[in-house]
N, C-alpha and C positions, 0 to 999 in steps of 0.2 A: 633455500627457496625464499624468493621474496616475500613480503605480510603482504604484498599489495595482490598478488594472485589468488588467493584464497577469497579474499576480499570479493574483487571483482567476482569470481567464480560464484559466490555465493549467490551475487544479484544477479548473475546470468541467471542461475538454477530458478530464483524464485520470478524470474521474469517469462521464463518460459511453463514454468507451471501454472501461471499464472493465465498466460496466453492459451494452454493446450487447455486449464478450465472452463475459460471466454468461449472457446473454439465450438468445445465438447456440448457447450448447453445451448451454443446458436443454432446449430446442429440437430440437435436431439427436443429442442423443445420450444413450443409454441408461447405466445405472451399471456395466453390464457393458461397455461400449464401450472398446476401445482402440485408437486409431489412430497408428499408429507413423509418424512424422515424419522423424526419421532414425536407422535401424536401431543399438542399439545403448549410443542418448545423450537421444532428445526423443522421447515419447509425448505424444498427447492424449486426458487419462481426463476423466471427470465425479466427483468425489465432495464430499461435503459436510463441512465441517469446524465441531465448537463447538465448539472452544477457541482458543487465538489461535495466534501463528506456532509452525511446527514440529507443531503438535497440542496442547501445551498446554494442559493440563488439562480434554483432548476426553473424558476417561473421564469415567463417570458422568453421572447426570442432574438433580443438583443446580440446583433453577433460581435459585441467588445467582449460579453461574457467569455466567449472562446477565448479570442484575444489573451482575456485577462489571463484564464484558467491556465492555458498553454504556457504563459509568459513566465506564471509563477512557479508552475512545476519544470519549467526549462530551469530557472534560479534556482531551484532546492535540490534536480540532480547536479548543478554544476557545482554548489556548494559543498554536499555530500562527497562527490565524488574528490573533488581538490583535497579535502580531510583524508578521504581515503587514500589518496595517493603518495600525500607526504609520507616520506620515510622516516622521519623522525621519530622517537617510542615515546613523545611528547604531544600533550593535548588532549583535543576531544577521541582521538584514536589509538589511544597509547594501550587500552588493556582488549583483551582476548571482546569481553562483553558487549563494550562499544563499539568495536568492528565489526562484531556481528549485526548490531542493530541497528548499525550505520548502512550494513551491504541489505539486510532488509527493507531500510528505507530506500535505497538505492535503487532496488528491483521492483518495490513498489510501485513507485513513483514512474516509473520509468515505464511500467503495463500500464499506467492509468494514461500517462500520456499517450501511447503508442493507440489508447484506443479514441481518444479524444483528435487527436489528429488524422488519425484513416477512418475514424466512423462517427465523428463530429458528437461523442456520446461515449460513457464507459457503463460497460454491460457488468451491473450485479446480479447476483442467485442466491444467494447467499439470508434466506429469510429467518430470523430469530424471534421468537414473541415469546412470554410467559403472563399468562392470565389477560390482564387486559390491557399491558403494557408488550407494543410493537418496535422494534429495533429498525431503525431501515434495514434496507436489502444493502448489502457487503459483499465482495468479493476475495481472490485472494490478495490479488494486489492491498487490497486493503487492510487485512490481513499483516501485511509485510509493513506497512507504515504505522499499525498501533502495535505491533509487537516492539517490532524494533526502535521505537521512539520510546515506548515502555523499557525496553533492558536500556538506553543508554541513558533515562533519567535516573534509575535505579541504580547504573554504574556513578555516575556522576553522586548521589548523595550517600554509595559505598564510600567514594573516595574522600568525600567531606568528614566522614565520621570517622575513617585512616587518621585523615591529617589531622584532627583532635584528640586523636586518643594519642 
């Protein structure tokens, strides 16, 4: 079997869990909705976010921001993807970990844009707080870009401490 099908397959799976979550809370829940998960630490809200992670550059109505936002996450799954494709067991895709966290970013990126282009906005639920400190609202898509950019730094400074010892 090819490494490239698993790959791929991955970032289907998290593209579409991703999509059936978006879906699930458009659905089921109001923007005034909050349902407290565990008292305290994990709510689930509805709100809408343009601009990219953390809110970035959500103010204002500028429509280059689209533009920009679109442009960049069209760049980073075409980059990703190219990675993933190569067949070669060489590179930023050569071990089991950074495949994975590459087809994460992959599927990520790929629900943020799908909602940014059909809904000019990508829908987090996603609420975290502990005491007095608030997390923004995340999704899963989002989800899929810090994990997966987390295992392939973590793969990447495995391999540096390989090649030293």
């Amino acid at each position: 079997m090819s490494r490239r099908l698993p790959a791929f397959a991955l970032a289907g799976v998290w593209f579409c869990l991703d999509r059936a979550t978006k879906l699930l809370v458009q659905a089921n829940m109001g923007r005034e909705d909050v349902f407290v998960v565990i008292p305290g630490f994990f709510n689930l809200i509805y709100t809408e976010n343009r601009g990219m992670a953390f809110s970035l550059l959500s103010e204002g109505e500028s429509e280059w921001r689209s533009f920009f936002l679109i442009g960049l996450t069209a760049l980073v799954l075409a980059f990703v993807a190219c990675i993933l494709w190569q067949s070669s067991p060489k590179g930023l895709a050569a071990s089991g970990l950074s495949r994975t966290g590459l087809s994460l970013v992959l599927g990520g990126a790929l629900g943020n844009l799908y909602d940014r282009v059909v809904n000019g906005a990508v829908t987090d639920f996603l609420d975290l707080y502990v005491a007095g400190y608030h997390w923004p609202a995340f999704n899963v898509a989002d989800m899929g870009l810090t994990v997966g950019t987390a295992l392939v730094i973590v793969d990447l400074w495995r391999s540096r401490h390989r090649e030293a010892a």
